[in-house]
C-alpha positions in Angstrom: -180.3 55.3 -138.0 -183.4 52.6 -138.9 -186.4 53.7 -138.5 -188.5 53.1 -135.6 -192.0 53.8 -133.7 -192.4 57.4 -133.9 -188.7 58.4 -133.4 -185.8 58.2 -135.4 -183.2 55.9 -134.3 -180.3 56.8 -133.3 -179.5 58.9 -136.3 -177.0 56.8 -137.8 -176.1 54.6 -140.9 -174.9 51.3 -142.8 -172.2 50.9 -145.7 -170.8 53.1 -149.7 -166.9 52.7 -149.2 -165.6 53.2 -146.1 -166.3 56.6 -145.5 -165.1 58.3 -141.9 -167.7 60.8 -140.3 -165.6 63.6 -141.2 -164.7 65.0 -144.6 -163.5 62.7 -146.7 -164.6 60.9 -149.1 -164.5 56.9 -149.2 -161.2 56.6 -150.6 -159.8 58.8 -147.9 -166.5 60.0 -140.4 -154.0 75.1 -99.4 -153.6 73.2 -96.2 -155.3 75.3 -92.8 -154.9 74.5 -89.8 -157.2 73.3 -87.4 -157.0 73.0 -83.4 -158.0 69.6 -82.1 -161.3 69.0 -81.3 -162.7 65.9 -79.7 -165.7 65.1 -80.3 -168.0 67.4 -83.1 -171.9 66.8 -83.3 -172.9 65.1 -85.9 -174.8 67.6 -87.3 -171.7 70.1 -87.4 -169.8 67.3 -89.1 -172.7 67.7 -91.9 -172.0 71.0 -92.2 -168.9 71.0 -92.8 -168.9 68.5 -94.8 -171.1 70.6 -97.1 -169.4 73.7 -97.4 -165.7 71.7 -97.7 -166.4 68.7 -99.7 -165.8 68.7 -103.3 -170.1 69.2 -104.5 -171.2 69.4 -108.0 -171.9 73.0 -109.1 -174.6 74.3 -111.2 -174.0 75.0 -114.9 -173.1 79.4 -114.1 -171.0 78.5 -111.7 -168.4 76.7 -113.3 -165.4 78.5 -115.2 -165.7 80.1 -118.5 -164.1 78.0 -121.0 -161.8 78.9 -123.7 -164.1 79.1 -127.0 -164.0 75.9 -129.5 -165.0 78.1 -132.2 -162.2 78.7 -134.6 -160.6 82.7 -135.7 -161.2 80.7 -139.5 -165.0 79.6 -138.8 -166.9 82.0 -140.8 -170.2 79.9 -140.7 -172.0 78.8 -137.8 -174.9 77.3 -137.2 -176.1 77.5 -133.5 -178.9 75.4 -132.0 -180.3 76.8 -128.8 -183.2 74.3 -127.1 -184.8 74.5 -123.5 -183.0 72.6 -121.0 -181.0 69.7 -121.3 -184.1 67.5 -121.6 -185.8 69.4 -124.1 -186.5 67.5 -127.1 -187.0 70.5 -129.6 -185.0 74.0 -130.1 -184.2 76.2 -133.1 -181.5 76.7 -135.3 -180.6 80.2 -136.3 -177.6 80.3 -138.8 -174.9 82.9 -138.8 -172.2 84.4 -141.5 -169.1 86.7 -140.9 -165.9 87.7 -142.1 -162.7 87.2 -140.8 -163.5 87.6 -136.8 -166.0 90.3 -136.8 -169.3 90.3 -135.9 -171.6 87.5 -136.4 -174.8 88.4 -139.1 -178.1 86.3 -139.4 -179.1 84.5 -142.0 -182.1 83.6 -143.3 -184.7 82.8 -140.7 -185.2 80.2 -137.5 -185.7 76.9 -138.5 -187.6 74.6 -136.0 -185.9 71.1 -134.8 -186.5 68.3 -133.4 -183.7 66.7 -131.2 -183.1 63.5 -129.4 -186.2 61.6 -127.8 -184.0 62.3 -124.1 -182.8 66.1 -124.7 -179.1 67.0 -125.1 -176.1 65.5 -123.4 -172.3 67.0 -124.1 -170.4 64.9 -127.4 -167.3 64.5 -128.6 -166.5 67.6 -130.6 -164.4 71.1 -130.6 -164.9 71.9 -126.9 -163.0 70.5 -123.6 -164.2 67.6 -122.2 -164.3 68.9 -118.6 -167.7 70.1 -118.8 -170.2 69.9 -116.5 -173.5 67.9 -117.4 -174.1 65.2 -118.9 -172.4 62.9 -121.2 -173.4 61.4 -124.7 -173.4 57.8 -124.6 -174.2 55.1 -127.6 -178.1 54.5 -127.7 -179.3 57.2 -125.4 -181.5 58.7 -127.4 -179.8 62.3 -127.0 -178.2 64.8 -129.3 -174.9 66.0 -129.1 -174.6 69.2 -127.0 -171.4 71.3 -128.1 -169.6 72.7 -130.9 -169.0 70.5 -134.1 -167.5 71.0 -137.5 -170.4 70.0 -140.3 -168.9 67.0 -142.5 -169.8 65.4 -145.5 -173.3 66.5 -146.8 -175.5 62.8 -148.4 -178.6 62.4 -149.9 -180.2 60.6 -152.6 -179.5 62.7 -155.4 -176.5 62.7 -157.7 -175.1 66.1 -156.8 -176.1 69.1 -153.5 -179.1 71.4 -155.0 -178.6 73.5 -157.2 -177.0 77.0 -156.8 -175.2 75.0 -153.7 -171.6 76.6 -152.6 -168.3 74.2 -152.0 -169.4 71.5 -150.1 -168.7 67.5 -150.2 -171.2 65.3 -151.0 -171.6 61.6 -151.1 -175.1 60.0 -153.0 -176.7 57.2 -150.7 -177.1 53.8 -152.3 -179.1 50.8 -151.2 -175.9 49.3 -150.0 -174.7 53.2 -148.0 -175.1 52.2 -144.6 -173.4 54.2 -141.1 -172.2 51.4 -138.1 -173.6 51.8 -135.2 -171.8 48.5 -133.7 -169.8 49.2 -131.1 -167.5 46.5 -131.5 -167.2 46.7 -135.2 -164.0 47.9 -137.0 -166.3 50.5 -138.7 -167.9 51.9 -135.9 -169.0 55.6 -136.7 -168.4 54.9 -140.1 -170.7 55.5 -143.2 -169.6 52.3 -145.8 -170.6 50.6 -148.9 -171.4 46.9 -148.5 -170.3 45.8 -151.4 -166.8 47.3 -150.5 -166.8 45.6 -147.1 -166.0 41.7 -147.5 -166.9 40.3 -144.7 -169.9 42.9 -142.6 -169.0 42.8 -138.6 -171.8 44.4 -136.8 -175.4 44.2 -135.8 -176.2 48.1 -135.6 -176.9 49.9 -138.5 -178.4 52.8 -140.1 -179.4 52.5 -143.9 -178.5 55.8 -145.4 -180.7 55.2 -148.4 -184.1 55.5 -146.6 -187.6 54.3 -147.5 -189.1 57.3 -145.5 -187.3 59.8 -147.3 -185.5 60.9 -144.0 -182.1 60.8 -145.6 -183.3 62.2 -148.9 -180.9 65.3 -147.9 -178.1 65.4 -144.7 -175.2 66.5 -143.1 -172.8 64.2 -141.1 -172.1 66.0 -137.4 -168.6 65.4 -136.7 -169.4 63.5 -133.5 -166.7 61.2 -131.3 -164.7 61.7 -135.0 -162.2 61.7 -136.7 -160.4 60.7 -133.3 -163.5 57.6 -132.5 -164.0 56.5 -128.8 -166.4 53.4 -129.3 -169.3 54.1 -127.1 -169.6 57.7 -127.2 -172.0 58.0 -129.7 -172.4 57.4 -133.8 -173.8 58.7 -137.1 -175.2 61.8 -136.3 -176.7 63.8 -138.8 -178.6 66.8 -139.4 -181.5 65.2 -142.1 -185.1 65.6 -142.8 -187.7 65.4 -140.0 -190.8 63.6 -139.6 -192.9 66.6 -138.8 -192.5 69.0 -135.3 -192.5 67.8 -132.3 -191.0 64.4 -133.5 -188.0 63.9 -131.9 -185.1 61.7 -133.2 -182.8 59.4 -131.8 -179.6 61.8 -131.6 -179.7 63.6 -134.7 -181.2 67.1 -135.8 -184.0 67.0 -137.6 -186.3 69.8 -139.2 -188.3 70.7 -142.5 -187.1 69.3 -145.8 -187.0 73.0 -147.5 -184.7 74.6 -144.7 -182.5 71.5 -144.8 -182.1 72.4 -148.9 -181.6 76.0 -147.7 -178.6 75.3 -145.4 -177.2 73.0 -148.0 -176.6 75.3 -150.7 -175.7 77.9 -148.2 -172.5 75.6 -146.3 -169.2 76.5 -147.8 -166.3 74.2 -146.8 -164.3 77.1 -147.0 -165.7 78.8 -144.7 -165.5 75.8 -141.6 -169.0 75.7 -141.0 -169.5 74.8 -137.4 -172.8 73.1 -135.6 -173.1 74.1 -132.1 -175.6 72.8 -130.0 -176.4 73.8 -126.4 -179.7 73.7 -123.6 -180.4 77.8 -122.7 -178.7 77.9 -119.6 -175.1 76.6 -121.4 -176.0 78.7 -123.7 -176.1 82.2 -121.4 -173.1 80.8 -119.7 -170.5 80.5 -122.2 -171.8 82.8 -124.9 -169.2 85.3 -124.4 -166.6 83.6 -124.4 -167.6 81.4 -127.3 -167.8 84.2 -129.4 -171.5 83.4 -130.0 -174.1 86.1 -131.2 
């Protein structure tokens, strides 16, 4: 994610051995009938057409999908914003055991989210569903459910008192692919690993603006990588509120350290991220509190 004017681009990286956006490290992101009529005003043939055609329906009145939260996910971390073009939300983050109940922890934490609102990703839920769709470069954060993958930052270990939970230190040569055509797309690598660099999109990882100074990859179009839909999404450090990004979730430096020493691997903590109305329309059967 470079930097640019006022918004962070794109939320994604350059290059520290090839490291997947997912947790690993380098070495390892009925017919009816009808009786014949001849001739039918034009204006009954539009209403017909209406009620029979195939339509788009709003978001509540689509089926309820399955839920893409697992029975094992005992962390969650659910980010609720607007509408689908809002560029800010909050993220409230949750704890339970086994499958019971979900409890709060710790307080709301204001974000900023893509410059153009929320469109559906690549992640744990089905593709079918209605709204729209994450593309590379669209300035829009992933809505759905996402397992959290490698935390980064420019220290040489998570803060202190932090639970089980990978890390990777950003070097001047860390960078995430954003080039579509490049064998690393949606890939965080090191440069100096890479013989021969093949792309043109980047984001440096190691950031003058202290952006990157702490973050969480978003398990976005990955492990399984569709080039196109999307790349190096993070949760990282914001710019202040009311600043969106270019895909990724941003908020304040301190809540970021917060959530990093509270993420347990163990536990599959999950990102999910979805406009109000999604929201009231699948939170039952999502499981979501």
């Amino acid at each position: 994610m470079a930097a640019g004017l006022g918004v962070v681009r794109g939320c994604r990286a350059h290059v520290h051995a090839e490291v997947p956006l997912h947790p690993r490290l380098p070495e390892q992101i009925g017919k009816w009938y009808a009786p014949p009529v001849r001739v039918l005003p034009l204006a009954l043939l539009l209403v017909f057409s209406t009620l029979s055609g195939p339509g788009v329906a709003s978001d509540d009145q689509q089926a309820v999908p399955t839920s893409p939260i697992g029975k094992d996910c005992r962390q969650l971390a659910l980010v609720r914003a607007a509408s689908w073009v809002a560029s800010t939300g909050a993220m409230q983050r949750y704890e339970r055991r086994d499958e019971s109940t979900w409890s709060v922890v710790g307080p709301p934490i204001p974000v900023d989210l893509g410059r153009n609102g929320l469109a559906w990703g690549r992640g744990l839920q089905a593709a079918t569903e209605p709204g729209p769709v994450k593309r590379e470069g669209d300035g829009k954060s992933p809505a759905g459910a996402y397992r959290l993958g490698t935390a980064f930052g420019i220290a040489d270990s998570l803060p202190a008192s932090s639970r089980n939970f990978p890390y990777l230190q950003t070097l001047p040569t860390t960078y995430c692919v954003e080039e579509t055509r490049s064998t690393y797309y949606n890939q965080i690598v090191d440069s100096t690993r890479v013989t021969s660099p093949s792309w043109e999109q980047w984001s440096e990882m190691l950031r003058a603006d202290g952006l990157f100074n702490w973050g969480v990859v978003v398990q976005q179009n990955a492990p399984d990588i569709k080039r196109g839909a999307g790349s190096c999404v993070f949760l990282h450090i914001w710019r202040g509120p009311n600043r969106p990004t270019a895909g990724c979730t941003a908020m304040p430096a301190e809540s970021l350290e917060e959530a990093l020493r509270w993420l347990d691997a163990d536990l599959e903590p999950t990102l999910v991220q979805l406009p109000e109305p999604v929201f009231q329309r699948v939170r039952t059967a999502w499981g979501l509190p």
